[in-house]
C-alpha positions as YAML, in Angstrom:
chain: A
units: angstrom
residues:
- id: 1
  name: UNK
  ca: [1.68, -2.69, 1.96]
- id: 2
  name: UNK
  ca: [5.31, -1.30, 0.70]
- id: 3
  name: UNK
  ca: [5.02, 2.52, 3.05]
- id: 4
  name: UNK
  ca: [4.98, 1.26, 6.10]
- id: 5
  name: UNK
  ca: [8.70, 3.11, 6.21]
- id: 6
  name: UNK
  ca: [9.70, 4.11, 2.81]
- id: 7
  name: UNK
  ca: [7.34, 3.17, -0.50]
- id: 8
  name: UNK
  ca: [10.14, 3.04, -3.00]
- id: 9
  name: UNK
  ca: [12.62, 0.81, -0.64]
- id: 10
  name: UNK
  ca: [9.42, -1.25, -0.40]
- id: 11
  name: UNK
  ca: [9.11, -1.49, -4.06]
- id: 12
  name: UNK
  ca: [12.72, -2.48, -4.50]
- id: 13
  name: UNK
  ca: [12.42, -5.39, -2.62]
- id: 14
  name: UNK
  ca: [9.49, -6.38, -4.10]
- id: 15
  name: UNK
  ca: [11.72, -6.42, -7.42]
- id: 16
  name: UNK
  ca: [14.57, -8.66, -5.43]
- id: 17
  name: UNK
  ca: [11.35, -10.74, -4.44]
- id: 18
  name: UNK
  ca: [10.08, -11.10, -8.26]
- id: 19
  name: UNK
  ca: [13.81, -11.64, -9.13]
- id: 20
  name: UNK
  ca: [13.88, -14.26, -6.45]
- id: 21
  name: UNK
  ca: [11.02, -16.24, -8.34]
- id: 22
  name: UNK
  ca: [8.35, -15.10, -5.99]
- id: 23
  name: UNK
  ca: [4.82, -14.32, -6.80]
- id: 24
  name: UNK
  ca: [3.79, -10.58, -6.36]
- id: 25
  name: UNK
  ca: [0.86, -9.55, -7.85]
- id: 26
  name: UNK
  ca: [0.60, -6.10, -6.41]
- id: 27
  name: UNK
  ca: [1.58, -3.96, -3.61]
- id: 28
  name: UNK
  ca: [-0.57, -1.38, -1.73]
- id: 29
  name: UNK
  ca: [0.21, 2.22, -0.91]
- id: 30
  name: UNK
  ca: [-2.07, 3.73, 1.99]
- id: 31
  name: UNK
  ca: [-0.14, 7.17, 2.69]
- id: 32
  name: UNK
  ca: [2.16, 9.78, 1.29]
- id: 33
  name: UNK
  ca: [1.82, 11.79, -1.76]
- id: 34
  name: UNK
  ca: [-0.02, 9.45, -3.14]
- id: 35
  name: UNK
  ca: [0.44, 10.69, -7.01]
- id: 36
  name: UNK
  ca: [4.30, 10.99, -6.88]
- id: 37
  name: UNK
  ca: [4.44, 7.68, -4.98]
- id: 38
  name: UNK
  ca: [2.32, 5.34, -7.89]
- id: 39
  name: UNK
  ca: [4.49, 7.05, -10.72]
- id: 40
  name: UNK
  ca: [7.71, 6.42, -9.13]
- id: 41
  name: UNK
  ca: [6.86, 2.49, -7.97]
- id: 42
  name: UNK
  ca: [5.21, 2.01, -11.47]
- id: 43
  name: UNK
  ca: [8.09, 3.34, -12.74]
- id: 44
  name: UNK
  ca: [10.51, 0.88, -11.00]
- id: 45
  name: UNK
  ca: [8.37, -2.52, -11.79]
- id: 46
  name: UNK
  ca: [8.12, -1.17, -15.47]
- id: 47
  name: UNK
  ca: [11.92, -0.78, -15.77]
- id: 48
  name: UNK
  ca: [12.82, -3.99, -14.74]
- id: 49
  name: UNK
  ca: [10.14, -5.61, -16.19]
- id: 50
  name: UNK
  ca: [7.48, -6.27, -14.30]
- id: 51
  name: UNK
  ca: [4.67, -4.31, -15.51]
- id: 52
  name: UNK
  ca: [1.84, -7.20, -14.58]
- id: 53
  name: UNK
  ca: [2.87, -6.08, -10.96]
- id: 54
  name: UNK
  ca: [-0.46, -3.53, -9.80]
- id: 55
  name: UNK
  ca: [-0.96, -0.72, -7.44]
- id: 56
  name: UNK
  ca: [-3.70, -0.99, -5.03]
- id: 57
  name: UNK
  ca: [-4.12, 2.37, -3.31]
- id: 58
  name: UNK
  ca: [-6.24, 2.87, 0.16]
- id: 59
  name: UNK
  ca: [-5.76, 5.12, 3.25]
- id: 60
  name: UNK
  ca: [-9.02, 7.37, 3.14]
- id: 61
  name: UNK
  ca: [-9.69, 7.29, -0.30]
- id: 62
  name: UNK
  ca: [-13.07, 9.06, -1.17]
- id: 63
  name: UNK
  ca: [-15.17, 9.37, -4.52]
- id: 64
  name: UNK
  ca: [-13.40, 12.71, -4.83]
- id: 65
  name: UNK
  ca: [-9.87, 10.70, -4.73]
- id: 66
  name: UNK
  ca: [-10.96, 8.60, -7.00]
- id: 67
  name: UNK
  ca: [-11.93, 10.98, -9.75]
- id: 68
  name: UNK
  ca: [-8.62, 13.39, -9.36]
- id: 69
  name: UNK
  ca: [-6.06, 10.31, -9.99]
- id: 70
  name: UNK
  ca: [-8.23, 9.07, -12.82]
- id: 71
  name: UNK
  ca: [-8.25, 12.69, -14.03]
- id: 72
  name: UNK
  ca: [-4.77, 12.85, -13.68]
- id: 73
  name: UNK
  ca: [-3.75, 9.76, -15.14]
- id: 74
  name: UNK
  ca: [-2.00, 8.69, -12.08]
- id: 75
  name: UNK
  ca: [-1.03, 4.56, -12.65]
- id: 76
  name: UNK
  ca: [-3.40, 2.83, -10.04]
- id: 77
  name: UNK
  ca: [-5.09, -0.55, -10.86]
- id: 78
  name: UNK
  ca: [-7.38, -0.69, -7.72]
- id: 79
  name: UNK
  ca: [-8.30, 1.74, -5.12]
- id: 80
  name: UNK
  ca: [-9.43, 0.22, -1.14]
- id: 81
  name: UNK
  ca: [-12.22, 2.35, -0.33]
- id: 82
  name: UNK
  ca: [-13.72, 1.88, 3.27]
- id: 83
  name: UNK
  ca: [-13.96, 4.77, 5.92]
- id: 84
  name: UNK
  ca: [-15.81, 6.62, 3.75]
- id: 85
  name: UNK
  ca: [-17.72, 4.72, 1.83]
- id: 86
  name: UNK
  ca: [-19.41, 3.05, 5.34]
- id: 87
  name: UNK
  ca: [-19.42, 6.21, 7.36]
- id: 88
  name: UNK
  ca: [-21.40, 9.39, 7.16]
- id: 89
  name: UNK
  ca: [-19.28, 12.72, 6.91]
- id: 90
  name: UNK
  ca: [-21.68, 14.02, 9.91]
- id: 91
  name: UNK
  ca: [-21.02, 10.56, 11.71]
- id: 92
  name: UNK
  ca: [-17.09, 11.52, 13.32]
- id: 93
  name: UNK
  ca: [-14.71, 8.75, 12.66]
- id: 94
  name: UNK
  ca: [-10.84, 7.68, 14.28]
- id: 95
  name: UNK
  ca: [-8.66, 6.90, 11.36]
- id: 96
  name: UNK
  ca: [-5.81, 5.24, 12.95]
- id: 97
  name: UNK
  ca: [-3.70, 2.29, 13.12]
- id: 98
  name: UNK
  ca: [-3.16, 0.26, 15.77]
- id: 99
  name: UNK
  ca: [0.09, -1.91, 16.26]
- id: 100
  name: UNK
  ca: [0.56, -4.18, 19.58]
- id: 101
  name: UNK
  ca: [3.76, -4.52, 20.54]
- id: 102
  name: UNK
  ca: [2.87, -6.07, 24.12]
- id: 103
  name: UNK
  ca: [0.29, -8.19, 25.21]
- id: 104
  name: UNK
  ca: [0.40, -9.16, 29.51]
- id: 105
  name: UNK
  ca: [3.45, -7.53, 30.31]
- id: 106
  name: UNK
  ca: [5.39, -9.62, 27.38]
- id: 107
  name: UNK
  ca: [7.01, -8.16, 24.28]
- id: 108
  name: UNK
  ca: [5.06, -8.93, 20.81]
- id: 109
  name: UNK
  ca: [6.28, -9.29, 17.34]
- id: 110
  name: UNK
  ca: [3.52, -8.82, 14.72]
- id: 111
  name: UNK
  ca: [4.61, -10.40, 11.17]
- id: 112
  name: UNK
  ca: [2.27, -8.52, 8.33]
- id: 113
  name: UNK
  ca: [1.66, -10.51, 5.27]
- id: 114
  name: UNK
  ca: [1.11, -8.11, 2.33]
- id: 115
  name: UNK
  ca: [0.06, -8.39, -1.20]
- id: 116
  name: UNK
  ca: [4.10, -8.73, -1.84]
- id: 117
  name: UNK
  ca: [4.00, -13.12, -1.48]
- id: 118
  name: UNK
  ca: [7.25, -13.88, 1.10]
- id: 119
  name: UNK
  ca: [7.88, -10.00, 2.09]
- id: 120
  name: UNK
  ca: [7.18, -9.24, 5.77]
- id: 121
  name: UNK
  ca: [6.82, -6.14, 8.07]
- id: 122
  name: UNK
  ca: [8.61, -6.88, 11.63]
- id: 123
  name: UNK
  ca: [6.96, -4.84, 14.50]
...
């Protein structure tokens, strides 16, 4: 996941990964404007050369969703569909994110592995 702070810094070091010699296959974006955010990380894997590199998108993502960006053209190669596809619109969900950062009075780091091989998240 590249936006947990800023989607095209997260895409950048991606490239320094790939240019590195490690693996990424794709990176995921789960929030923003989703749209402008595909075409402008797209945009930087395709200009330096990585265009086997795919966008996964997720973060709500509904059958509507899914039908507007194909409409519009907008460069995903995979959407994560969960909420609500396994919840009932009349069935209230809590879409949030939960990050420990202490567990028994002690200070936690949580290291995220994403679909970017060798780049981290520090919490």
């Amino acid at each position: 996941m590249i936006d947990t702070y800023d989607t095209v810094e997260g895409a950048k070091k991606a490239v320094k990964l790939l240019k590195e010699g490690i693996k990424v296959l794709g990176v995921r974006i789960d929030s923003g404007d989703i749209p402008e955010l595909c075409r402008e990380v797209r945009k930087i894997f395709d200009q330096e050369g990585f265009k086997h590199v795919k966008i996964l998108v997720s973060g709500g993502v509904d059958e509507y969703d899914l039908e507007e960006r194909v409409s519009e053209g907008v460069p995903i190669d995979a959407f994560g569909v969960g909420i609500k596809l396994l919840t009932s619109a009349d069935a209230p969900y809590l879409d949030i994110a939960y990050k420990l950062v202490e567990y028994e009075g002690k200070p936690k780091l949580r290291l995220v592995n994403n679909f970017v091989s060798g780049l981290k998240t520090f919490y």
